[in-house]
N, C-alpha and C positions, 0 to 999 in steps of 0.2 A: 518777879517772874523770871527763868530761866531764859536764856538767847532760844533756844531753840522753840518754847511755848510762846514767847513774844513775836516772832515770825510766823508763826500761826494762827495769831491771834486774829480776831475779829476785825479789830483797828486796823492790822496789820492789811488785810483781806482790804479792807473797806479804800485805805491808801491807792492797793493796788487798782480798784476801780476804778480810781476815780484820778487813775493816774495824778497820782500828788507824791513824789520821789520826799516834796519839802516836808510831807507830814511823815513818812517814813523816820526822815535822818533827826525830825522831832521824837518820834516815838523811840530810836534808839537812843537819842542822847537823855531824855529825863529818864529813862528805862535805867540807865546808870547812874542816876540822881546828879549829873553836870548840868550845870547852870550854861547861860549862852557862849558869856566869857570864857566857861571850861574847852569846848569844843571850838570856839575862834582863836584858843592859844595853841591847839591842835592843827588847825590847819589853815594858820596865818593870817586872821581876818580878825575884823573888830564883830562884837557882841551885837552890834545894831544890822552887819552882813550876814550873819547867820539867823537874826530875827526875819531877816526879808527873806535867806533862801529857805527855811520853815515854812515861810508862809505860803497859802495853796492860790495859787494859780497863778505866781510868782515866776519869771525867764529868771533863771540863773545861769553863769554860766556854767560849762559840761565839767570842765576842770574843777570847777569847785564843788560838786554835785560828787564827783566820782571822790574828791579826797574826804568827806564828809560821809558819805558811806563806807567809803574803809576804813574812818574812823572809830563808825561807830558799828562796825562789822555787819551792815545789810549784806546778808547772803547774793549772792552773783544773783540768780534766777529773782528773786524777791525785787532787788531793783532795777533791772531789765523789764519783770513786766511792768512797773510803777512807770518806767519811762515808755511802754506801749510799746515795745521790742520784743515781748513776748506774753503770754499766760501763764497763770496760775492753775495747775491741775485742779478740778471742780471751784472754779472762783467764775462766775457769771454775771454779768451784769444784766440786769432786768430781766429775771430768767422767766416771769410769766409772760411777758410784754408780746409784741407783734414783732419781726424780725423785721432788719430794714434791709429793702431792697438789694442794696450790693452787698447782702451778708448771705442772700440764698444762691443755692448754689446754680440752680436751673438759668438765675439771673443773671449773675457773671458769665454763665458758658454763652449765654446770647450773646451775651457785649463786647464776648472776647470773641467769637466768630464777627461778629459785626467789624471789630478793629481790624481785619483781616490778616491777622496775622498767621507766618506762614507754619507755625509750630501748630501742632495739634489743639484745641482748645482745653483738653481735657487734661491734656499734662500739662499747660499751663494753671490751669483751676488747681491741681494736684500741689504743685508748689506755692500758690497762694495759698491753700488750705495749711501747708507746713507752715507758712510764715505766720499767719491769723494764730495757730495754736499746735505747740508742738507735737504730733503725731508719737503713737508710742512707738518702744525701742522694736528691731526689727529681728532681735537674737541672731542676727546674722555672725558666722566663728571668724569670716576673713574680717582679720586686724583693721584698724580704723586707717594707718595709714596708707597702707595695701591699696582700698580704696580708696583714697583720697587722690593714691597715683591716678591711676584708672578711671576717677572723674576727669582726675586733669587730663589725662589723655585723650579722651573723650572729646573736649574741647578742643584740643587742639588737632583733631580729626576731622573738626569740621562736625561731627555727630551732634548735632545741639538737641536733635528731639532724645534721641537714646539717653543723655546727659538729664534732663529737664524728668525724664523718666525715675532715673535713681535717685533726684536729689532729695526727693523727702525722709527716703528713709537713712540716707546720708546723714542729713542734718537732727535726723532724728537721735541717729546712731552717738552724734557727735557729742549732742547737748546732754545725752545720757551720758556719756562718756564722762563731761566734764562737770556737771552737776554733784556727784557728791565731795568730792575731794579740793574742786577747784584748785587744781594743780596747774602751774604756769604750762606745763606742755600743751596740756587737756586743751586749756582756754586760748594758748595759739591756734591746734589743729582746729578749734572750733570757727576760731576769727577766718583763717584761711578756706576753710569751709563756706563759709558765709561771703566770703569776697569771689570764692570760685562762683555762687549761685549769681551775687550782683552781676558778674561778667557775661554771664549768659543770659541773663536775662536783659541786659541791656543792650547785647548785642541781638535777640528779635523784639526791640520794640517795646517791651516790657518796663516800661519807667516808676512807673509808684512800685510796685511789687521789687524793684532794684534797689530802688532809694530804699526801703527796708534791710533788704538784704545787709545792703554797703553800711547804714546805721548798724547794726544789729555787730558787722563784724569789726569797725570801730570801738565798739562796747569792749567788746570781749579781746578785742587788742591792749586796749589799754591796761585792762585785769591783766595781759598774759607777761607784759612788760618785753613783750618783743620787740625790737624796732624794726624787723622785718615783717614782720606779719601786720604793726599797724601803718606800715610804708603801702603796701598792698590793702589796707582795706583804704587808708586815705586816698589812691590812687582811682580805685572802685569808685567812693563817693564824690570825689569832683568829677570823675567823667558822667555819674546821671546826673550832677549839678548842670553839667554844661547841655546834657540832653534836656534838664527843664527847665532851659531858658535862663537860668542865672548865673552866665558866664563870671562877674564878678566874684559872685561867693564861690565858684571851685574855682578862680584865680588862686583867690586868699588861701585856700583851704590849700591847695596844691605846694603851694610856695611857704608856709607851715609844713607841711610834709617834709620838704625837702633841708627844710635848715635840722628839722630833728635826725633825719638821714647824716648831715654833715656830723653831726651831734656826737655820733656812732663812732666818729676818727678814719672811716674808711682805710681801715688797716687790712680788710678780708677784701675777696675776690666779689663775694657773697655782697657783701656792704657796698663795693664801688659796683655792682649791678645793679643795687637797689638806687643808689643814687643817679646813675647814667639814666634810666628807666624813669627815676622820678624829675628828670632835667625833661628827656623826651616830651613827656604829659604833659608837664607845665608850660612849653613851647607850643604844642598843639591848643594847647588851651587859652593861652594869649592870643593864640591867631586865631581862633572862633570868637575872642572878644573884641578880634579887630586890632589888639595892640602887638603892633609891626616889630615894633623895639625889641621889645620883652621878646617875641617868639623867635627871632632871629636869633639874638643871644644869646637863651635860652639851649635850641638846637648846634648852636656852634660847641657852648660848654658839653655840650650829650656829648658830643664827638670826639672831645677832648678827652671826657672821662672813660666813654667807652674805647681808647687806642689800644692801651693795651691789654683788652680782655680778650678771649680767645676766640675766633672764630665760628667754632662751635660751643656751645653753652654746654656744662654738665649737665648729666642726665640729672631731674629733681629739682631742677637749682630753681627756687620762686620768681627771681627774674630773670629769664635765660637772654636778655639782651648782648648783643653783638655790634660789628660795626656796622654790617651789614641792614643791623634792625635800625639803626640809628638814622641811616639813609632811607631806610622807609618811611620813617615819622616826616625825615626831611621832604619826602612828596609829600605828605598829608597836610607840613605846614604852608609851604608856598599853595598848596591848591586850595586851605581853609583861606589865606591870605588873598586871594583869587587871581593870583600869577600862576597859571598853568605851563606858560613855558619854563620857569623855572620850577616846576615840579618835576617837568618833564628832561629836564635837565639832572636834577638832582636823581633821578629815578634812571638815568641811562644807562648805566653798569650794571643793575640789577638778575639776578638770576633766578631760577628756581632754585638750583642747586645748592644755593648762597641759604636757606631757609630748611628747619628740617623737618617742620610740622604742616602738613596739609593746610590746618588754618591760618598761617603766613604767608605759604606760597599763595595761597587763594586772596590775601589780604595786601599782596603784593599787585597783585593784575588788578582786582580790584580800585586800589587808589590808581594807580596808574589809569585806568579807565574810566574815574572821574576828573583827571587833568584833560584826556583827551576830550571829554564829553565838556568840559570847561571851555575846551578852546574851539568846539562846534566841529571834532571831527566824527563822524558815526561812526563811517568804515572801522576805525583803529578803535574806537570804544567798543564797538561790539567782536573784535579779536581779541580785547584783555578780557572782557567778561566771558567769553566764550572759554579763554582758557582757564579763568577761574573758576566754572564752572565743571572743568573736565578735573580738577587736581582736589575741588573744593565746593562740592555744591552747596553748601548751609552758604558760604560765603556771597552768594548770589540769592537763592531762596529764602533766608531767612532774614536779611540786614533790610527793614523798611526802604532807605532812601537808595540801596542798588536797586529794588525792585522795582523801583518809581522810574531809575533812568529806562529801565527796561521796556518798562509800561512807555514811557517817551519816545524810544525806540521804534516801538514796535507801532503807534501812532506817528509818526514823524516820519522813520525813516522805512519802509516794511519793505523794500527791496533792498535793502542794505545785507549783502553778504551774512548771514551766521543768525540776524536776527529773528527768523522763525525758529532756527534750535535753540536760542537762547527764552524764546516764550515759551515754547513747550517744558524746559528746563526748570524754570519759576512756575510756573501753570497756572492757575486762576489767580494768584494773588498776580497777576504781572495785569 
């Protein structure tokens, strides 16, 4: 049988169901007539490792899974949906059956008005529906990367519902893009795609639908063989790590990240961003685990690395960190750490000015407004949020735990200076 009639095949389909990647990299290796031994001198393992990653319902690891399909040349899309990262065009699983519950559509828009979240429910459904199964392409003529600026921009405007808006036909646009050729650009711009969707979605609240996301642009980082692109989707997936309670594994995950960033030589401007950026993370993420050591450290090396980059980040640049941004992470770690005067210390030089995107500036008052709300001040919490408010509303409106202080606020303190503009400002979800 032909490579291309063997990925069509029935087997082939039946793999994808039942999410078994082991029976895939089966069906491509005797497709070749290799015995076990043939495809473990391939890619470094004994005959009895490759009998057990074969086997269906088998944890292997991702590393070994990914070199074992390039082995045996599983098409990028083929084992993507095998690992439940995407579908197969007309491949259905139980397709007379009864639908379950959180596969209708009427039933998620409930569930998602009920999570109260402050984005629309229907663009959020919109971009779960992309992720469930890719939407066709949009024949839209502007270029892919054109828009990709433009999502980014978006984001960093603070626009998060406008953004949650285009991304299906984004990501739709993308996978079509890099589906037939699976060209390394293709499958960067694709990862980077998928790590722009993790970031917004994570940032209203959105956590399974992120962890997709963040998986999906992991995938297709490691295909593109960036180490920028998978610095950024690694970054993506330890932060909804640390969002679903498992501080440890985006510990690990993060601090992986960053030894492959060293990896790089940080010879480019480009590469000591990524790594200053991936120091940041992993600093913030020690101190949500509580580990003091590591965060401290961690934020003092960011500082180090980020000295001599430049004040203002280039236009495009996937990390645009500064020193400036560096000092920001530094409130987020001392106030994750629950030292709010040293937040509020490290945060005292701070400017707008210093920031060149709305959603900074806004992400700027905002931490600073949870030191102060740390350290039991209202008055001063509800002047940073008010001013993040006025530079950056998604920053206030759409991030669950500012809405909550808010909601605190506004039960707490309700003659406290600013706080009825700042209810009105969030609206019902406050």
């Amino acid at each position: 049988m032909n490579a291309v009639r063997l990925w069509v095949s029935e087997e082939a389909r039946s793999c994808v169901d039942e999410q078994d990647p082991g029976g895939l990299i089966r069906l491509g290796r005797t497709g070749r007539g290799w015995r076990l031994e043939d495809l473990g001198a391939r890619i470094g393992c004994s005959a009895a490792t490759v009998s057990r990653l074969e086997r269906k319902g088998r944890k292997a690891d991702f590393d070994l899974i990914m070199s074992a399909a390039k082995a045996v040349e599983i098409p990028t899309h083929v084992l993507a949906a095998s690992l439940g990262l995407t579908s197969l065009p007309a491949t259905r699983v139980a397709p007379d059956g009864p639908r379950c519950a959180e596969e209708d559509p009427m039933r998620r828009r409930t569930l998602l008005a009920a999570a109260g979240l402050a984005a629309p429910a229907s663009l959020l459904v919109g971009v779960s529906d992309a992720l469930a199964s890719i939407p066709d392409p949009t024949g839209s003529p502007v270029p892919l990367d054109s828009r990709l600026a433009a999502a980014r921009g978006l984001f960093d405007a603070g626009q998060n519902s406008k953004l949650l808006r285009v991304l299906p036909g984004l990501l739709a646009d993308a996978n079509h893009a890099a589906s037939p050729a699976h060209e390394e650009i293709a499958l960067a711009r694709l990862s980077t795609a998928y790590s722009l969707a993790s970031r917004v979605l994570t940032k209203v609240g959105h956590y399974g639908d992120s962890r997709l996301a963040a998986d999906r642009a992991t995938l297709y980082a490691e295909w593109s063989r960036s180490p920028l692109a998978a610095a950024a989707a690694a970054r993506e997936l330890s932060i909804v790590l640390r969002h679903q309670d498992r501080p440890a594994a985006a510990e690990r995950h993060i601090l992986d990240a960053v030894a492959k960033v060293e990896e790089t030589g940080l010879r480019t401007d480009a590469q000591r961003s990524a790594y200053a950026q991936m120091l940041c993370t992993t600093s913030y993420t020690a101190a949500r685990a509580g580990d003091r050591d590591q965060a401290l450290t961690m934020i003092r090396d960011a500082a180090r690395a980020a000295r001599d980059l430049p004040d203002v980040a280039p236009e495009g640049r996937l990390f645009p960190i500064t020193p400036a941004a560096v000092d920001l992470y530094s409130v987020g770690v001392h106030w994750a750490l629950g030292d709010a005067g040293a937040a509020l210390e490290a945060g005292r030089d701070l400017r707008e000015g210093q920031f060149t995107t709305a959603e900074r500036k806004g992400r700027m008052h905002t931490d600073l407004g949870r030191a102060w709300w740390q350290w039991g001040k209202a008055e001063q919490t509800a002047a940073e949020l008010l001013s993040a408010v006025r530079v950056s509303p998604g920053e206030v409106r759409d991030r669950p735990a500012i809405r909550q202080i808010v909601s605190d606020l506004r039960s707490r303190h309700p003659r406290v200076t600013g706080v009825r503009e700042l209810a009105a400002a969030v609206g019902s979800a406050a």
